[in-house]
C-alpha positions as CSV (number, residue, x, y, z in Angstrom):
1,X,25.4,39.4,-12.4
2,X,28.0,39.9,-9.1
3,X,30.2,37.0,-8.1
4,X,27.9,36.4,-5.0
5,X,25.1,35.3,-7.1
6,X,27.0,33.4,-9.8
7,X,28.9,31.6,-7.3
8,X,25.6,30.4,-6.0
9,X,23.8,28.9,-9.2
10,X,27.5,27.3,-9.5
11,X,26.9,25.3,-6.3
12,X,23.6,24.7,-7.1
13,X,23.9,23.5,-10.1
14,X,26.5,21.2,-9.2
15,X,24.7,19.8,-6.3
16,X,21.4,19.3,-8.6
17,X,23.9,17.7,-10.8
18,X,25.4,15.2,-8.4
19,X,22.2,14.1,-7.4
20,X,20.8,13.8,-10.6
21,X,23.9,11.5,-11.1
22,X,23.2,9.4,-8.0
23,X,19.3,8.7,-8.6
24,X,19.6,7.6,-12.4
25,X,21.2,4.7,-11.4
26,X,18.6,3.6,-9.2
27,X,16.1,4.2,-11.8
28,X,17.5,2.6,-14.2
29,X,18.0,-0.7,-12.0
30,X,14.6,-1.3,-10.8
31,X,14.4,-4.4,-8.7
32,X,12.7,-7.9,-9.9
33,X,9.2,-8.3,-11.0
34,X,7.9,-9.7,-7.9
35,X,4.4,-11.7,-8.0
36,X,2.3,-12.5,-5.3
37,X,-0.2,-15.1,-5.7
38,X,-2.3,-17.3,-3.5
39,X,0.7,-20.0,-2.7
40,X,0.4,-23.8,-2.5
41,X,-0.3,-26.6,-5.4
42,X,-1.6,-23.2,-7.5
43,X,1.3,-20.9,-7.0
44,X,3.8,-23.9,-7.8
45,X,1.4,-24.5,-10.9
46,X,2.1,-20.9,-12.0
47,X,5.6,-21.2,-10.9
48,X,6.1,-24.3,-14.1
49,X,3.2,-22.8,-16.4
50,X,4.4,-19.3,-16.3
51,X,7.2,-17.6,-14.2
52,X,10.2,-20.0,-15.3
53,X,9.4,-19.9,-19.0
54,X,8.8,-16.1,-18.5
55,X,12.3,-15.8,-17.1
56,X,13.9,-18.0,-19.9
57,X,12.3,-16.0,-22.3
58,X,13.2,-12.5,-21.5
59,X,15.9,-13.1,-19.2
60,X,13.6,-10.8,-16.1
61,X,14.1,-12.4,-12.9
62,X,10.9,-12.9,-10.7
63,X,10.5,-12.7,-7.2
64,X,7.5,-14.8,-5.4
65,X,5.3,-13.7,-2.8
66,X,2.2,-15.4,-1.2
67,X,-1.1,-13.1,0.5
68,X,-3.9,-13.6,1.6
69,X,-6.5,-10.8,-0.2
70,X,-5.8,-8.1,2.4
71,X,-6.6,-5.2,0.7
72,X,-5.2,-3.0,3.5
73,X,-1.7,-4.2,2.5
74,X,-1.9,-2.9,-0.9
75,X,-3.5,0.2,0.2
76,X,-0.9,0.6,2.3
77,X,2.1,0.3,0.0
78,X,0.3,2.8,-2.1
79,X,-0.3,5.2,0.9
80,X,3.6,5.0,1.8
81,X,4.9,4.7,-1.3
82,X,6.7,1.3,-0.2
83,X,6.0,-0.7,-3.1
84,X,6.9,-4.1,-3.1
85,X,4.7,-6.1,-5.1
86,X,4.0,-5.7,-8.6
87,X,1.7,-8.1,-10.0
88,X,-1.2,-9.8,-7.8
89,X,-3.7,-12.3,-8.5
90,X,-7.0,-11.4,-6.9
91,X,-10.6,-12.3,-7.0
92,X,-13.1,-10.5,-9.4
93,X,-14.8,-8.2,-6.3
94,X,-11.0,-6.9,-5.1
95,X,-10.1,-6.3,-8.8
96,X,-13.1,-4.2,-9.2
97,X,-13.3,-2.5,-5.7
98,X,-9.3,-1.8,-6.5
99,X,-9.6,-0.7,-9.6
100,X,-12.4,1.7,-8.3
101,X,-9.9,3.5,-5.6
102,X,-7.2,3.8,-7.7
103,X,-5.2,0.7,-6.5
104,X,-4.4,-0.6,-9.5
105,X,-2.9,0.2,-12.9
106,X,-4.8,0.5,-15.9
107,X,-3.9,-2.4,-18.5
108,X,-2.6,-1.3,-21.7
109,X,-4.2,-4.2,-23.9
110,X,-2.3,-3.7,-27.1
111,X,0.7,-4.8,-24.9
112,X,-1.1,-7.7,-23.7
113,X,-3.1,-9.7,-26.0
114,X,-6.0,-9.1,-28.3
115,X,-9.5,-8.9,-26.5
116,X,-10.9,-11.1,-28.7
117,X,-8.7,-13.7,-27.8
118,X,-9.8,-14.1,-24.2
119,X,-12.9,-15.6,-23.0
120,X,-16.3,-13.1,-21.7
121,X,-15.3,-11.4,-18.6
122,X,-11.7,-12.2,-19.0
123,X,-10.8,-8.0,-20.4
124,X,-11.3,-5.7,-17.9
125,X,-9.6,-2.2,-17.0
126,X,-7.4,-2.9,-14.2
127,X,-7.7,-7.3,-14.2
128,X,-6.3,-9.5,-17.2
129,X,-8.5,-12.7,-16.1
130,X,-6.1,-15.7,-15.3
131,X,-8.3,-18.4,-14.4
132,X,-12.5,-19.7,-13.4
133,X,-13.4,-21.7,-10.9
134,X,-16.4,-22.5,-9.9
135,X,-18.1,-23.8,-6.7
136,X,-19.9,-26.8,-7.4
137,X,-21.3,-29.8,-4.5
138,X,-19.9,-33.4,-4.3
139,X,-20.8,-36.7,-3.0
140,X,-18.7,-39.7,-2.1
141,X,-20.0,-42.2,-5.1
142,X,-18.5,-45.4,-3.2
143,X,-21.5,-44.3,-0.4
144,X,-24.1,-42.7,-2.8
145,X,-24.7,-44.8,-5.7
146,X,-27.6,-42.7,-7.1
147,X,-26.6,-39.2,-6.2
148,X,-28.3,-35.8,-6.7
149,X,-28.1,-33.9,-9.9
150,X,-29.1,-30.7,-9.0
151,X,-29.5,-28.4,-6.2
152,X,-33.1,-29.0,-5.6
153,X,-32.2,-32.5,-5.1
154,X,-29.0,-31.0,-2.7
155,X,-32.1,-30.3,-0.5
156,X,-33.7,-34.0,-0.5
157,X,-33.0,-35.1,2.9
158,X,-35.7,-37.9,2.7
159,X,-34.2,-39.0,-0.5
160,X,-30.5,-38.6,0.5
161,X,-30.8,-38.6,4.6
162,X,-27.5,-37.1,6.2
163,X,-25.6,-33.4,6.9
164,X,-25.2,-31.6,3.9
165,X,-21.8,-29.2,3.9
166,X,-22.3,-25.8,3.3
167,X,-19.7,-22.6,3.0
168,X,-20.7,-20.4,6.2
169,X,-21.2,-17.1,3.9
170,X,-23.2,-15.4,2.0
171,X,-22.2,-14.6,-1.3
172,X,-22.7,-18.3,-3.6
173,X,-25.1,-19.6,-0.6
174,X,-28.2,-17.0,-1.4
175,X,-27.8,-17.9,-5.2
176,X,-27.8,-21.7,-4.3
177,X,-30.7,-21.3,-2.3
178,X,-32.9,-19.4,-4.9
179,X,-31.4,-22.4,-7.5
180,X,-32.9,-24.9,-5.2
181,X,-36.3,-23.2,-4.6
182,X,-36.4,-23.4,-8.3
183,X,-35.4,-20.2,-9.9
184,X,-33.8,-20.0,-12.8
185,X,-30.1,-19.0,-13.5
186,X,-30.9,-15.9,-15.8
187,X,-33.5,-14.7,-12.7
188,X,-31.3,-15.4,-9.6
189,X,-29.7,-11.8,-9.5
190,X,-32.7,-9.8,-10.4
191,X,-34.6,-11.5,-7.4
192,X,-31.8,-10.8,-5.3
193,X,-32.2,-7.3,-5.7
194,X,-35.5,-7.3,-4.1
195,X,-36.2,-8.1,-0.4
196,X,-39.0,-10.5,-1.3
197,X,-36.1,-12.3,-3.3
198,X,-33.6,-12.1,-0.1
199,X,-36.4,-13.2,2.4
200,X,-36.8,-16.4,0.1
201,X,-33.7,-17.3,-0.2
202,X,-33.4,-17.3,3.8
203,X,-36.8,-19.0,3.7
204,X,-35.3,-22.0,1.6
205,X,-32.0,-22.0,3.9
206,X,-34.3,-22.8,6.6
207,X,-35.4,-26.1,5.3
208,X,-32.2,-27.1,5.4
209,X,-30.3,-25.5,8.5
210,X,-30.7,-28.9,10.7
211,X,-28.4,-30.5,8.9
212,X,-26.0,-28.1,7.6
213,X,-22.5,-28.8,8.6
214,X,-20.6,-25.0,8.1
215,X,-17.2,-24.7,6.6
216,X,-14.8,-21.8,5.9
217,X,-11.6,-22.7,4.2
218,X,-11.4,-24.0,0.6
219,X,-9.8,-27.6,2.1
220,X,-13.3,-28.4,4.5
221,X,-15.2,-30.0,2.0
222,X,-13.1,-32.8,1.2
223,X,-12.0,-33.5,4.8
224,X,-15.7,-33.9,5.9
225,X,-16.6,-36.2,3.0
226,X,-14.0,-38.2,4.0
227,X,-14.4,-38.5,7.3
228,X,-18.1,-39.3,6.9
229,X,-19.1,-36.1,8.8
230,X,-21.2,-35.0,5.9
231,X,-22.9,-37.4,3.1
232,X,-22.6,-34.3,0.2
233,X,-20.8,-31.0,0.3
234,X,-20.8,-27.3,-1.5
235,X,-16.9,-27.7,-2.4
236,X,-14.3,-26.0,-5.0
237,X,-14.2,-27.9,-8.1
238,X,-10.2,-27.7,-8.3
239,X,-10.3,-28.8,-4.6
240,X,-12.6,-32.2,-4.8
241,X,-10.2,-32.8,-8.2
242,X,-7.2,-32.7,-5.9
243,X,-8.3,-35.2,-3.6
244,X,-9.6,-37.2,-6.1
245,X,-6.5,-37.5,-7.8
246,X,-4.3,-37.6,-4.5
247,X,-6.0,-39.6,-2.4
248,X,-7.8,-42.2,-5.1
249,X,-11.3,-41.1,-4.1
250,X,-14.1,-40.9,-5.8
251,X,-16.0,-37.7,-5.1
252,X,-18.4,-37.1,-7.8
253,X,-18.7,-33.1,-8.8
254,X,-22.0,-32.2,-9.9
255,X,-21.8,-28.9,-12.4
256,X,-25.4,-28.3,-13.1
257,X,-26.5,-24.7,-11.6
258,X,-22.4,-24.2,-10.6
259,X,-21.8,-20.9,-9.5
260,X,-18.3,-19.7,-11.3
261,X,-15.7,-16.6,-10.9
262,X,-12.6,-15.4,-12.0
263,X,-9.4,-14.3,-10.6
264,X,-7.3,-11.6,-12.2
265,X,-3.8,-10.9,-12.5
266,X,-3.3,-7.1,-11.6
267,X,-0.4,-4.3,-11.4
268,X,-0.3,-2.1,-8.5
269,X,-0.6,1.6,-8.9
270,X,3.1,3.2,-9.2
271,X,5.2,-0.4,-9.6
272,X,8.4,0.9,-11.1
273,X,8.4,-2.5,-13.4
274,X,4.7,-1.4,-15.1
275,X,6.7,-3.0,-18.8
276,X,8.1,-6.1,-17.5
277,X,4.6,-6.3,-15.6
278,X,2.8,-6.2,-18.8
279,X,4.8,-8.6,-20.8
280,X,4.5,-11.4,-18.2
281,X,0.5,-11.1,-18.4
282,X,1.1,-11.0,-21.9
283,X,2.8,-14.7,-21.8
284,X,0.1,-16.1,-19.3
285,X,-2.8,-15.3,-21.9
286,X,-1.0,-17.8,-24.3
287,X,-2.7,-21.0,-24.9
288,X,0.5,-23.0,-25.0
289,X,1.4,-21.9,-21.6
290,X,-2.3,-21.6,-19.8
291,X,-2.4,-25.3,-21.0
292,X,0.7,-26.5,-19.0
293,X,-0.9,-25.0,-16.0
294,X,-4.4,-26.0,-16.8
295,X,-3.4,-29.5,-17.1
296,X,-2.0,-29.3,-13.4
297,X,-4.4,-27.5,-11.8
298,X,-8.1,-28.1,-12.3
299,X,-9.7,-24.5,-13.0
300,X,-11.0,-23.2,-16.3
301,X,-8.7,-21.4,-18.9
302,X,-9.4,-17.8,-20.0
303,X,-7.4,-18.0,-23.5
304,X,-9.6,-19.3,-25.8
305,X,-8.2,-22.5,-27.4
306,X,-6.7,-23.6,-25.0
307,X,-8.7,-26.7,-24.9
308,X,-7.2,-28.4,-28.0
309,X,-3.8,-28.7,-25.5
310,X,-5.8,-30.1,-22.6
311,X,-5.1,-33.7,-22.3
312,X,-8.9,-35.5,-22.4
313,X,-8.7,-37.6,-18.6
314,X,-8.2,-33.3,-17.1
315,X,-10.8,-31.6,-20.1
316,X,-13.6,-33.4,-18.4
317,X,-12.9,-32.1,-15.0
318,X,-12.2,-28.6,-15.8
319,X,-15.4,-25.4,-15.5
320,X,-14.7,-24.6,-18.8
321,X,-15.4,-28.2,-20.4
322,X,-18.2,-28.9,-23.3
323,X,-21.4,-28.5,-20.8
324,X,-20.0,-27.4,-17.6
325,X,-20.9,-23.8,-17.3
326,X,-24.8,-24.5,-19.7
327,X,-26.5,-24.0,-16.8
328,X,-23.9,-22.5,-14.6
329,X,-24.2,-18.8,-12.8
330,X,-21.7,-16.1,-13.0
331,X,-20.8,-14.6,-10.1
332,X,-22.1,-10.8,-10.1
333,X,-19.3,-8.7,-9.2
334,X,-21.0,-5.7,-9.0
335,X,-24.2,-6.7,-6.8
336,X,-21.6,-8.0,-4.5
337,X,-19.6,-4.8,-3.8
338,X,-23.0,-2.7,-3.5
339,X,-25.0,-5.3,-1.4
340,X,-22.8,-7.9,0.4
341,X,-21.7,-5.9,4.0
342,X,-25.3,-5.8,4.5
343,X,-26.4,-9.4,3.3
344,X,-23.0,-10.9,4.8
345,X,-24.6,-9.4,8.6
346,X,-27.9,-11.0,7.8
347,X,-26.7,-13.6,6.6
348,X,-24.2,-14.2,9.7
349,X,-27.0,-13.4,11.9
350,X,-29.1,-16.2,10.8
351,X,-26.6,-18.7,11.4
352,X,-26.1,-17.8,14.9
353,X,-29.3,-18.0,15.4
């Protein structure tokens, strides 16, 4: 070999060297586990139940962050490599339709918790379940003595004259209609893949459009029950709980024919902190701890037993309490994703109309 060459792979070698040297450090010091959640009174929740005793037990720091369910974010970080979230708690149709393109990381169970400790639906591929909640209606009892019970009675504006509050979207409204018309739980989604099922559920909406009162955001219901613009109200359970317990009223949730979901903590696809990741959804399937947050916070656990640590005045207000969910409906994920773009313009349509 002459000189030329040797003197070369020399130089290479020591460059390849030198920056081998300068990138292990960076490796080896990834930055915090950040978490991005929803924010407000249920990312402070998680802030008590989880992320401080997390740090005091392993000594990881965590970083907070607060979004809003744009997916394009995330697909963006991905696209650019610009990762700067690591967990994210999202609904069950982003966890699916993210897990389906690749957005997400694929849990490693045996570092989380055993399946059979969670509740149904709470094991997934690319979501560790982290709470239900379910959307329920409410009246103002110190105005409505007698209320409805179920959905069907939702309807009864002879019985129950006044505006009824409704969430302006599709997805939980179709189901609710088909409830009231009658139909059972185990037969809503079946009907609903058929047109004649779709054109009944419209059909029921009708009877009841006059005196619909439409609401977007989660805080709606409440406001309008109190303010006397509507006399009962599709709401949040965890929502009309707040109130309650804020403001002294008494808004009365009625859980027959509830429609609940989950939200899922997940791990973007290439976070450099996949282990530390892991071991904080490890902690938040722990009884003792979903108990410190379900005790805040009134949505339904996903570790079983974690009822036994629920004090008894929050058990009875929480999805997951003895009766709440017997004749409740689970939202279908995958119906959703395949059908909702095209229900969501009829059902938006309609409205206008």
């Amino acid at each position: 070999m002459n000189s030329s060459k040797l003197s070369g792979i020399i130089v290479s070698a020591a460059v390849f060297a030198a920056t081998t040297v300068f990138c292990l450090p960076a490796q080896g010091n990834a930055r915090d586990l950040t978490i991005t959640g929803w924010g407000g009174t249920t990312q402070a929740a998680h802030k008590i139940a989880y992320f401080e005793p997390f740090t005091k037990e392993t000594g990881i720091k965590i970083v907070e962050d607060e979004w809003s369910g744009e997916m394009a974010k995330i697909r963006g970080m991905i696209e650019t490599g610009d990762i700067t979230w690591d967990v994210v708690q999202v609904e069950a149709p982003e966890m699916f339709q993210g897990c389906e393109e690749g957005l997400f990381e694929t849990l490693d169970w045996s570092k989380i918790t055993d399946a059979k400790n969670m509740v149904d639906g709470a094991v997934s591929e690319c979501g560790a379940g982290i709470l239900i909640w379910s959307t329920v209606f409410a009246y103002d009892a110190d105005v409505i003595k007698d209320g409805p019970k179920t959905w069907a009675e939702f309807w009864d504006v002879k019985k129950w004259p006044g505006k009824r509050g409704m969430r302006r979207g599709s997805k939980m409204t179709l189901e609710i209609a088909l409830l009231a018309d009658g139909v059972a739980v185990k037969d809503v989604y079946p009907l609903l893949e058929t047109k004649a099922g779709v054109d009944r559920a419209f059909k029921k909406l009708d009877e009841l459009k006059p005196h619909i009162v439409w609401w977007k955001a989660g805080a709606e219901p409440q406001q309008r029950l109190a303010a006397g613009d509507v006399v009962m109200s599709m709401a949040y359970n965890a929502w009309v709980t707040r109130i309650n317990n804020e403001e002294k009223r008494n808004f009365t949730i009625v859980w027959d024919g509830n429609n609940y979901s989950m939200d899922f903590w997940t791990i973007i696809k290439g976070s450099p902190n996949v282990d530390k990741a892991l071991k904080f959804i490890s902690l938040t399937m722990r009884p003792d701890r979903q108990a410190v947050f379900f005790n805040k916070i009134a949505y339904g656990w996903t570790a079983k037993g974690t009822g036994k640590f629920i004090k008894q005045d929050m058990l009875t207000k929480l999805p997951t309490a003895e009766g709440h969910l017997n004749n409740a409906l689970m939202t279908n994920v995958e119906f959703w994703l395949e059908n909702g773009e095209s229900l969501e313009q009829r059902f938006q349509a309609w409205v206008a109309k």
